[in-house]
VOBA-1610 file (N, C-alpha, C; in pm, whole numbers, padded with zeros to 5 digits, always signed):
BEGIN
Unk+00617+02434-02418Unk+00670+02512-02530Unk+00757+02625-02477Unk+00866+02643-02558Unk+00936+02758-02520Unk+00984+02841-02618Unk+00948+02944-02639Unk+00967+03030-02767Unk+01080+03128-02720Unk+01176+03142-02858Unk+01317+03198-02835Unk+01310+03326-02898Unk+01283+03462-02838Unk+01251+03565-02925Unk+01367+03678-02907Unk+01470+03740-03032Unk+01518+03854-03007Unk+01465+03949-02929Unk+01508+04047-02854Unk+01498+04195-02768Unk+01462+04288-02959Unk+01457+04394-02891Unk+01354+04503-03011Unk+01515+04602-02958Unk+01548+04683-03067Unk+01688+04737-03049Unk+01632+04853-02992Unk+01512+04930-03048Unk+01476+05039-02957Unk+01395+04971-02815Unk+01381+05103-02718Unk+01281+05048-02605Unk+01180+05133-02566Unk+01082+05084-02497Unk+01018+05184-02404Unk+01103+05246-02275Unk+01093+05349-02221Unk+01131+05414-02150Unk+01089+05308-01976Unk+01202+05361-01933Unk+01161+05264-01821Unk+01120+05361-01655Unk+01080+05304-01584Unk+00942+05352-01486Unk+01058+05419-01405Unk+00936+05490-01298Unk+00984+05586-01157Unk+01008+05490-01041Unk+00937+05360-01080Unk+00945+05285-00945Unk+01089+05204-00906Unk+01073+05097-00844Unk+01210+05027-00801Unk+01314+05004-00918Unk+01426+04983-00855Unk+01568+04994-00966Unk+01560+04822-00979Unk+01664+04788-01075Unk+01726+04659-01118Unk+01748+04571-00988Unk+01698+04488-00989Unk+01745+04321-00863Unk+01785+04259-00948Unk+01922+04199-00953Unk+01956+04112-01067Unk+01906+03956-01011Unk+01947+03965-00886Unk+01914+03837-00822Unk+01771+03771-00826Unk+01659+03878-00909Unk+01463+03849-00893Unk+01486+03782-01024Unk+01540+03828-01100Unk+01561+03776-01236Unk+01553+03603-01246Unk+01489+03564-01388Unk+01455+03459-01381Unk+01578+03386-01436Unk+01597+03277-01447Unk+01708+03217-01480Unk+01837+03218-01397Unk+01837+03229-01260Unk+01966+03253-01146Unk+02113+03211-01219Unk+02047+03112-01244Unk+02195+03073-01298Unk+02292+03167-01383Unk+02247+03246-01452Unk+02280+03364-01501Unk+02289+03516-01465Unk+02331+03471-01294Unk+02277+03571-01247Unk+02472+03659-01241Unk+02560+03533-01202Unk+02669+03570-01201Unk+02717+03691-01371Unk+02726+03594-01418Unk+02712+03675-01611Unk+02670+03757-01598Unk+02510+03817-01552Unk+02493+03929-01537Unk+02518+04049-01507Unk+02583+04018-01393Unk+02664+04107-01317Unk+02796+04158-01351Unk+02850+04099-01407Unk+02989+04132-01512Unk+02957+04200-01620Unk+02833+04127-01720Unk+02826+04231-01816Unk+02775+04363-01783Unk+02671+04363-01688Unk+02616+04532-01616Unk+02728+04599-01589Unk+02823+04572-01505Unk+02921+04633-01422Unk+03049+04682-01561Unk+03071+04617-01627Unk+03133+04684-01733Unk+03069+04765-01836Unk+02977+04751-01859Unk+02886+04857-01937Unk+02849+04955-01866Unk+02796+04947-01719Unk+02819+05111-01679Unk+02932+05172-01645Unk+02996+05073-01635Unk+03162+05162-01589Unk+03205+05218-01741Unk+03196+05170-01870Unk+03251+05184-01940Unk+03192+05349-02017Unk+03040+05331-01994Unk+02951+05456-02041Unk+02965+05568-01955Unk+03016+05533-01795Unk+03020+05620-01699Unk+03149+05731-01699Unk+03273+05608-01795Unk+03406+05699-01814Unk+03423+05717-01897Unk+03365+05680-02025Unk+03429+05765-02127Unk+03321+05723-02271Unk+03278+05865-02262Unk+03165+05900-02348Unk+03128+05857-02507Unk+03302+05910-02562Unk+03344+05866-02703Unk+03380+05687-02708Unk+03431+05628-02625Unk+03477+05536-02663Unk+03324+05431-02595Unk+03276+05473-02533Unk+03125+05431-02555Unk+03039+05362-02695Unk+03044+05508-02722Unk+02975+05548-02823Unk+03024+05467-02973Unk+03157+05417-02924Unk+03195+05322-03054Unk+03206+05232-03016Unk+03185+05154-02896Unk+03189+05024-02892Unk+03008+05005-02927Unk+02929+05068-02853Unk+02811+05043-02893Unk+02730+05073-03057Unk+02838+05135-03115Unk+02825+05148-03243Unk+02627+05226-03231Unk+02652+05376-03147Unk+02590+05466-03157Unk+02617+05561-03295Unk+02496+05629-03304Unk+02503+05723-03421Unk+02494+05892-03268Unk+02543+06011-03386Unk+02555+06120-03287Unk+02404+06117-03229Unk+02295+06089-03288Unk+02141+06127-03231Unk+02119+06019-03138Unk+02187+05885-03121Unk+02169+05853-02940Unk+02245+05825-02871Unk+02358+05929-02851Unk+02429+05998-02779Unk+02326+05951-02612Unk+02214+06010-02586Unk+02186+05998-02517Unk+02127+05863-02403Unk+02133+05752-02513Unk+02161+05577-02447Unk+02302+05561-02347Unk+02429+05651-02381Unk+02513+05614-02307Unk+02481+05665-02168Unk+02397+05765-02165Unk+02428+05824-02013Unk+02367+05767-01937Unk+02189+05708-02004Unk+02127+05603-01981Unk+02172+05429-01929Unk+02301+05411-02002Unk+02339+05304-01999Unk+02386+05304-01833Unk+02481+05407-01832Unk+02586+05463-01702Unk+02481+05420-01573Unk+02358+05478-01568Unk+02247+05478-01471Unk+02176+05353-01438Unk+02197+05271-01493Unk+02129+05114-01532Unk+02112+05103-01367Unk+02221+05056-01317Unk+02154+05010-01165Unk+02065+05066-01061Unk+02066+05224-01128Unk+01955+05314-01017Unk+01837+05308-01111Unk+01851+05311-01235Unk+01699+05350-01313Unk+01567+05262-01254Unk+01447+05310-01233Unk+01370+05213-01217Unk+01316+05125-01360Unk+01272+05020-01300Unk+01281+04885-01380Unk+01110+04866-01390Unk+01110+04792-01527Unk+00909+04767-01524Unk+00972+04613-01607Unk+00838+04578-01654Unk+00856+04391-01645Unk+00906+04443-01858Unk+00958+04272-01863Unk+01050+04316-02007Unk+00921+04303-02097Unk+00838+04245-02112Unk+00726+04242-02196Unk+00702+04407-02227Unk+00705+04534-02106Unk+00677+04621-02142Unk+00789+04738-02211Unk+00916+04669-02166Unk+01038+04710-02250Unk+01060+04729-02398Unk+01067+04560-02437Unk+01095+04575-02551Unk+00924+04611-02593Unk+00971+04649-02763Unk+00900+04711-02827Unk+00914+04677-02980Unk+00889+04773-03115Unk+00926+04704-03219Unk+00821+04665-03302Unk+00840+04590-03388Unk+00770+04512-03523Unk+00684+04400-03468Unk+00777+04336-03398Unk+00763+04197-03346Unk+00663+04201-03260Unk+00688+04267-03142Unk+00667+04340-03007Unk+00507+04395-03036Unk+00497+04428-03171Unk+00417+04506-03189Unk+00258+04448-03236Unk+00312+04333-03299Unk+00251+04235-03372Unk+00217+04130-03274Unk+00298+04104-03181Unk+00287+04017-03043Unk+00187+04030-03005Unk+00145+04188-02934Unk+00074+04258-02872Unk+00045+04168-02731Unk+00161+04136-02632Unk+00089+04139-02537Unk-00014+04145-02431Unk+00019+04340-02407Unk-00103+04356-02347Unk-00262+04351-02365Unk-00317+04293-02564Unk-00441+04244-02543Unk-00451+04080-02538Unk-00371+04049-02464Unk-00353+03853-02489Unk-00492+03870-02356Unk-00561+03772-02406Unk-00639+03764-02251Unk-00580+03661-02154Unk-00683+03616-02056Unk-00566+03557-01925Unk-00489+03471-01949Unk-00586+03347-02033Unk-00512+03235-02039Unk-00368+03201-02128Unk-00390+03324-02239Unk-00267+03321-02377Unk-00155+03431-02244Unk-00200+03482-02150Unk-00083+03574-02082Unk-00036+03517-02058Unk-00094+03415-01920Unk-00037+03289-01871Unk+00057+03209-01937Unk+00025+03161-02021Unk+00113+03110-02128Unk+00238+03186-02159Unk+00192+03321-02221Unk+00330+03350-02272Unk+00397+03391-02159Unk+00363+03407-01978Unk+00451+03449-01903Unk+00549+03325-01911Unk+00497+03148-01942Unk+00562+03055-01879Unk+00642+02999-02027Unk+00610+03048-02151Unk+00645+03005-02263Unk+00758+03151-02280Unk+00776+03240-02302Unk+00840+03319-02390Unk+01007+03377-02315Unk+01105+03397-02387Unk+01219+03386-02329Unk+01301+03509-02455Unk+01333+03628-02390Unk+01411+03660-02466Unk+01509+03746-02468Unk+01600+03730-02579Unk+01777+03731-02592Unk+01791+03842-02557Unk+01873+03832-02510Unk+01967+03984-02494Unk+02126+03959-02492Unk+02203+04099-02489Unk+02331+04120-02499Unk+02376+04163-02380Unk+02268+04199-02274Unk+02264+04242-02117Unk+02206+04129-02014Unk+02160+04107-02044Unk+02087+04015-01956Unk+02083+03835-01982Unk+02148+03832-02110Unk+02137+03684-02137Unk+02000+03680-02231Unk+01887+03598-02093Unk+01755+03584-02200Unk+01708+03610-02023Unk+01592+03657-02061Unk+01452+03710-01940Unk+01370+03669-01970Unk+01258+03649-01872Unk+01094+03618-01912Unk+01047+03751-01897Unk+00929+03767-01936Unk+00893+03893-01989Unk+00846+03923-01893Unk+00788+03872-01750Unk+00797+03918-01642Unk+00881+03979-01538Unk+01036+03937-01606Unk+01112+03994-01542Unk+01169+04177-01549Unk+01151+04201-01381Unk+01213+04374-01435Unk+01298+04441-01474Unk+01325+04478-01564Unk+01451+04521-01620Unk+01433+04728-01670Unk+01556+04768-01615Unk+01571+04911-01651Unk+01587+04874-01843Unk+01538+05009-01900Unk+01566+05028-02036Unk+01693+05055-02071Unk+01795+04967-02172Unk+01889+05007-02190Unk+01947+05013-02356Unk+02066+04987-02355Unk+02104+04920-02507Unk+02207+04911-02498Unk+02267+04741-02554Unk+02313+04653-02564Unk+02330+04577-02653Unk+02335+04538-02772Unk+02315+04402-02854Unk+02378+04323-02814Unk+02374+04248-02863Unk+02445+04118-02871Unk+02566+04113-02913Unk+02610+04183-03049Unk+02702+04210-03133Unk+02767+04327-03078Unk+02777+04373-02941Unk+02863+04453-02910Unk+02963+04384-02854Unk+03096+04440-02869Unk+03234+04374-02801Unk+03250+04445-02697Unk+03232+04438-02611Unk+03271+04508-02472Unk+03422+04478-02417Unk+03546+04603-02419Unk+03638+04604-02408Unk+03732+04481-02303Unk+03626+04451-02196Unk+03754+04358-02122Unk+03647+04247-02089Unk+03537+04194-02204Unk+03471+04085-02210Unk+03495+04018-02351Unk+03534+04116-02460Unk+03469+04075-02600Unk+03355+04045-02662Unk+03324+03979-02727Unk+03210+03960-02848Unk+03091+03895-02728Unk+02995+03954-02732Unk+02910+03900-02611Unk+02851+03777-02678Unk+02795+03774-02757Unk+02745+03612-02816Unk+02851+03524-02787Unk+02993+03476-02801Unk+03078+03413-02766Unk+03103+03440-02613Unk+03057+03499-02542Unk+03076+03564-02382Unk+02948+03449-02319Unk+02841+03514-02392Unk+02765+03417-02298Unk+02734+03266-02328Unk+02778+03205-02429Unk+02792+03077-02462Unk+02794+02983-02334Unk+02879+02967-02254Unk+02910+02885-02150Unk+02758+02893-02085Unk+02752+02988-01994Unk+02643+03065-01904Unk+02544+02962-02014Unk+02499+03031-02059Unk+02356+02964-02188Unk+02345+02815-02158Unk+02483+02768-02183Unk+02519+02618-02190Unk+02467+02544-02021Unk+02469+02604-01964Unk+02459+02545-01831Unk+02316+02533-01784Unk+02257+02666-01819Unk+02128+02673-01817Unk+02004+02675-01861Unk+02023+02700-02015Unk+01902+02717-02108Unk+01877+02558-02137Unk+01925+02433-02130Unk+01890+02302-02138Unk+01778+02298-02045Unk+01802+02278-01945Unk+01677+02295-01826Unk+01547+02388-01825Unk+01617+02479-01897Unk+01485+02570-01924Unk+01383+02548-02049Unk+01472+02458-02132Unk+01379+02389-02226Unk+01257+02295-02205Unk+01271+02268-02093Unk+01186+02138-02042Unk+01170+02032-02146Unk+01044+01958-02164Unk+01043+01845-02236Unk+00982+01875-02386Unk+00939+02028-02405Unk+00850+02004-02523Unk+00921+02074-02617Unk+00801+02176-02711Unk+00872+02240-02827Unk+00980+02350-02745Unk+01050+02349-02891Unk+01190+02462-02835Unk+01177+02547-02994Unk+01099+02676-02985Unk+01052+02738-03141Unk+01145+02853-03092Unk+01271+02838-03228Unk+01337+02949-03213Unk+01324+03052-03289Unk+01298+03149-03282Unk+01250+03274-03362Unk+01363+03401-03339Unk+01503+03350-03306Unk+01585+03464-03280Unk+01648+03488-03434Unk+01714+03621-03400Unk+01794+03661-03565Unk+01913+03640-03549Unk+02003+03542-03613Unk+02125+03538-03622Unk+02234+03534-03484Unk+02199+03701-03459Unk+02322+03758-03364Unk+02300+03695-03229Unk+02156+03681-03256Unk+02133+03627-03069Unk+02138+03514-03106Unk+02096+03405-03157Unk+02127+03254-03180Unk+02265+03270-03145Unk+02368+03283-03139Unk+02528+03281-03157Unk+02521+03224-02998Unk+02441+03290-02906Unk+02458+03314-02751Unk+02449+03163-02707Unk+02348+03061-02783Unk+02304+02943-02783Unk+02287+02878-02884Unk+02288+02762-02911Unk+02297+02651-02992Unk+02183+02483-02922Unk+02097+02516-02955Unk+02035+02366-02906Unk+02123+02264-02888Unk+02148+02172-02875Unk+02212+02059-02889Unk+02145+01924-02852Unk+02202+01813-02914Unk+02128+01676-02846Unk+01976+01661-02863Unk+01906+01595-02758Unk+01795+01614-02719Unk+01719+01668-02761Unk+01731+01837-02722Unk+01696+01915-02733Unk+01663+01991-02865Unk+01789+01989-02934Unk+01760+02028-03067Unk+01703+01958-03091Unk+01656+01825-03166Unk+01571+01745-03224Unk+01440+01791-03192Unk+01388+01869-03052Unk+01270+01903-03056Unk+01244+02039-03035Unk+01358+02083-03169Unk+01355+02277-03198Unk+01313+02287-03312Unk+01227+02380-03357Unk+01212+02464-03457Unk+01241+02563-03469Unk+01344+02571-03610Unk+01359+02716-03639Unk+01290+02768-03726Unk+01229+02898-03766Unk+01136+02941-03866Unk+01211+03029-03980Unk+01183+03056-04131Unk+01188+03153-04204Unk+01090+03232-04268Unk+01073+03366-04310Unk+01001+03378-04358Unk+00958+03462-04485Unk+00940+03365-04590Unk+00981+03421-04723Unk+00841+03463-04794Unk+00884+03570-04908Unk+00716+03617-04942Unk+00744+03556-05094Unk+00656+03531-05163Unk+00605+03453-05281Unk+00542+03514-05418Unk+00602+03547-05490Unk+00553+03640-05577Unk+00535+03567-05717Unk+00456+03609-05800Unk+00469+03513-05968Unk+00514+03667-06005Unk+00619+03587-06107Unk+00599+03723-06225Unk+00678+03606-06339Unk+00603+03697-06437Unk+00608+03607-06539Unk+00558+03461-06555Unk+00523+03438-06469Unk+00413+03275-06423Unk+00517+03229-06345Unk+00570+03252-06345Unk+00751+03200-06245Unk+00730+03218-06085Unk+00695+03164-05973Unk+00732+03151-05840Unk+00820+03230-05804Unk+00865+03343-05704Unk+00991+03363-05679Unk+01012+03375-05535Unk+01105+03316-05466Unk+01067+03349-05301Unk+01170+03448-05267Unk+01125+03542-05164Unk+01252+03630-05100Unk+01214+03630-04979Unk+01330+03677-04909Unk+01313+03656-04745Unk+01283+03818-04740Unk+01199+03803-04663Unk+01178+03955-04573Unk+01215+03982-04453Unk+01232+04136-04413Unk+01274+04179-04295Unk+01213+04227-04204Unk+01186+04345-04231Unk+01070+04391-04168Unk+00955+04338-04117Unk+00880+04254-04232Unk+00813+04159-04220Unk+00778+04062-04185Unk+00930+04025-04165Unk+00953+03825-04081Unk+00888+03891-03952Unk+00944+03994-03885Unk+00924+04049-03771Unk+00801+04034-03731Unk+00705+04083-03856Unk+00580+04095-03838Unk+00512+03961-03773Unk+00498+03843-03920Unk+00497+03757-03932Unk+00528+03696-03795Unk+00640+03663-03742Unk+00644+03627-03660Unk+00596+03645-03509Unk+00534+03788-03498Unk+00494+03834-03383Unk+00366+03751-03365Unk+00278+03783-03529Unk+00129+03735-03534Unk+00117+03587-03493Unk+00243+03515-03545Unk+00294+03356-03529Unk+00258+03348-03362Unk+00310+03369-03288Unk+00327+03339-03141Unk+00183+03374-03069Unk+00160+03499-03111Unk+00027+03539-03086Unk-00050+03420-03089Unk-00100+03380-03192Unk-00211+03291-03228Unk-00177+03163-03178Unk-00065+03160-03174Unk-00017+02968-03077Unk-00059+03024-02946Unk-00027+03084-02866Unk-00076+03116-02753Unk-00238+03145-02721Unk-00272+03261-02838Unk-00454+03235-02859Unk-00505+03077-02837Unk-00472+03014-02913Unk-00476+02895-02913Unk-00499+02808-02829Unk-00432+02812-02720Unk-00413+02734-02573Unk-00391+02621-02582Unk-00355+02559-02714Unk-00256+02395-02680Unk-00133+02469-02768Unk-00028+02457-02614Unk+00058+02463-02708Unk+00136+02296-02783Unk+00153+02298-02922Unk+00230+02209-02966Unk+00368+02137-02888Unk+00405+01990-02891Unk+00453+01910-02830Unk+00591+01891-02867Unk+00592+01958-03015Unk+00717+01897-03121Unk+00697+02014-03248Unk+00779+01996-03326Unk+00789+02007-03414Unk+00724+02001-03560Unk+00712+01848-03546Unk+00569+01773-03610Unk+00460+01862-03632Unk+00413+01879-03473Unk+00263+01916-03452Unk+00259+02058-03429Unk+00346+02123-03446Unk+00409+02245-03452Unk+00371+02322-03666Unk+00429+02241-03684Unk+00351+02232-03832Unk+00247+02229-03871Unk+00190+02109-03796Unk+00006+02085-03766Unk-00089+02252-03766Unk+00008+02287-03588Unk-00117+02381-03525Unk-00092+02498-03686Unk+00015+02553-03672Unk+00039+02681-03775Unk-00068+02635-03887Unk-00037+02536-03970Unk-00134+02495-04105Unk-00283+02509-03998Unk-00343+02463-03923Unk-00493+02495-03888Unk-00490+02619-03865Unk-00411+02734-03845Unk-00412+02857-03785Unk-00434+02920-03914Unk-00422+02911-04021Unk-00391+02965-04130Unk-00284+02951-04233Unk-00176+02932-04182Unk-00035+02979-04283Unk+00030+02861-04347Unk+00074+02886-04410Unk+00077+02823-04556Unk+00271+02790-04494Unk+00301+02643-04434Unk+00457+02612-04408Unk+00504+02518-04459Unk+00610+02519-04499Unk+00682+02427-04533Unk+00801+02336-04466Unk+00769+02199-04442Unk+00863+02188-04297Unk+01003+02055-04411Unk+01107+02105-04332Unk+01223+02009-04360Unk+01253+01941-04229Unk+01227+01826-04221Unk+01266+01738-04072Unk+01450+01726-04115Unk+01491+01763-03970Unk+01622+01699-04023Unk+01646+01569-04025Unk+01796+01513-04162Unk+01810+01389-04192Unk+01849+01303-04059Unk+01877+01313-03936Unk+01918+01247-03846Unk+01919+01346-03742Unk+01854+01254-03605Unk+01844+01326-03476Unk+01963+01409-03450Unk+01906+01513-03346Unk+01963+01566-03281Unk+01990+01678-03407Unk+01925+01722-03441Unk+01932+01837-03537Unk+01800+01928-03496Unk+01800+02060-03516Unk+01681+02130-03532Unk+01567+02131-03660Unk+01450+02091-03679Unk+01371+02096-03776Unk+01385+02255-03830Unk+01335+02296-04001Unk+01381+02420-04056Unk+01189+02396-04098Unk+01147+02518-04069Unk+01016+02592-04108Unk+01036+02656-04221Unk+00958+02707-04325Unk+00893+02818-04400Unk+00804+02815-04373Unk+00730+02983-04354Unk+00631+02992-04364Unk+00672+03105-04463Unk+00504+03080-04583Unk+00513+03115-04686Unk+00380+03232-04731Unk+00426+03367-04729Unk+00343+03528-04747Unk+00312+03551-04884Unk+00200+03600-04871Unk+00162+03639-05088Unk+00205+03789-05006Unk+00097+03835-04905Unk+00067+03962-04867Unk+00159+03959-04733Unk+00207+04135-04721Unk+00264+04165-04612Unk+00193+04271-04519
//
């Protein structure tokens, strides 16, 4: 199983100890990409403050991410699980997974960035900010930037089983399943369910998907089988509790579409 999870836009603060190795980083193949997008983002935060500040589409109160940004290669670095942070992050909860769901999510969980591509959550990374949706002056639109890079490597990193994508929009752009592969992806939504008037009504939530989805991964990993497919991907969630609704796509090589379906948030 390999679960595809957005970065958290805020972070934890990052440690006193060793700085950034781009080269420890998991995924090598992305190691070149890396290095281009770092090297223009601190050069760019390092010279000029204002025009920073609008490519990263800062507000005046974090002013103080650019200077942060500038420092990236000296800051010391702690593993990304303890980085990001958030709704998701929060609901995840990592650090009470016991051994065997850790294990798991060290070898299952993969996620997006606008700096780094995608990391395992073991990997060390300084605290920064980045989206995805930033255009960086002599790269452009980073989701269209790292497309290729993605393309070369995230196939292989899929291995043979589930591929559960749980990214939002901006980071999906970076990658696209294809072939194979897609056919044994899931993507999830997650809509809440209300009567009024005796009438059904579904809406998507935000805040909440976040939630939702953190608790989602959690409990597949609690779990300790992870699902094979898609199919049985449907299976484990319905024994876990949650109430989904699955659309197989009409012909291979498509990604399967999830609901999962909330009274309460």
């Amino acid at each position: 199983m390999l679960v595809l999870l957005p970065p958290s836009e805020g972070k934890a603060p990052g440690a006193a100890g060793a700085p950034l190795d781009t080269g420890a980083l998991s995924l090598p193949g992305l190691t070149a990409a890396r290095e281009t997008v770092l090297g223009e983002l601190t050069e760019l935060c390092a010279a000029d403050e204002t025009k920073a500040q609008e490519v990263l589409g800062l507000s005046d109160g974090l002013k103080g991410e650019i200077a942060k940004n500038a420092g990236l290669r000296t800051a010391g670095a702690r593993p990304a699980g303890e980085i990001y942070t958030g709704v998701l992050y929060d609901a995840l909860g990592l650090a009470s997974l016991d051994a065997p769901a850790r294990k798991l999510a060290e070898r299952s969980l993969l996620v997006f960035s606008g700096l780094w591509g995608a990391v395992r959550i073991t990997d060390r990374i300084p605290s920064y900010r980045c989206s995805m949706g930033v255009k960086l002056p002599g790269l452009g639109a980073l989701g269209a930037y790292w497309r290729a890079p993605m393309a070369e490597v995230l196939p292989a990193a899929a291995g043979t089983g589930l591929v559960l994508d749980l990214r939002s929009a901006a980071y999906a752009t970076a990658w696209k399943p294809k072939g194979e592969v897609a056919g044994r992806t899931a993507t999830v939504r997650v809509l809440q369910s209300k009567t009024v008037n005796g009438v059904e009504k579904r809406t998507v939530v935000s805040h909440f998907n976040k939630a939702t989805k953190g608790r989602m991964v959690r409990d597949l990993l609690s779990a300790g089988r992870p699902p094979q497919g898609p199919a049985e991907l449907v299976e484990a969630l319905r024994d876990l509790g949650y109430a989904v609704e699955a659309q197989a796509p009409a012909k291979g090589g498509k990604p399967w579409a999830l609901d999962v379906i909330v009274t309460e948030l």
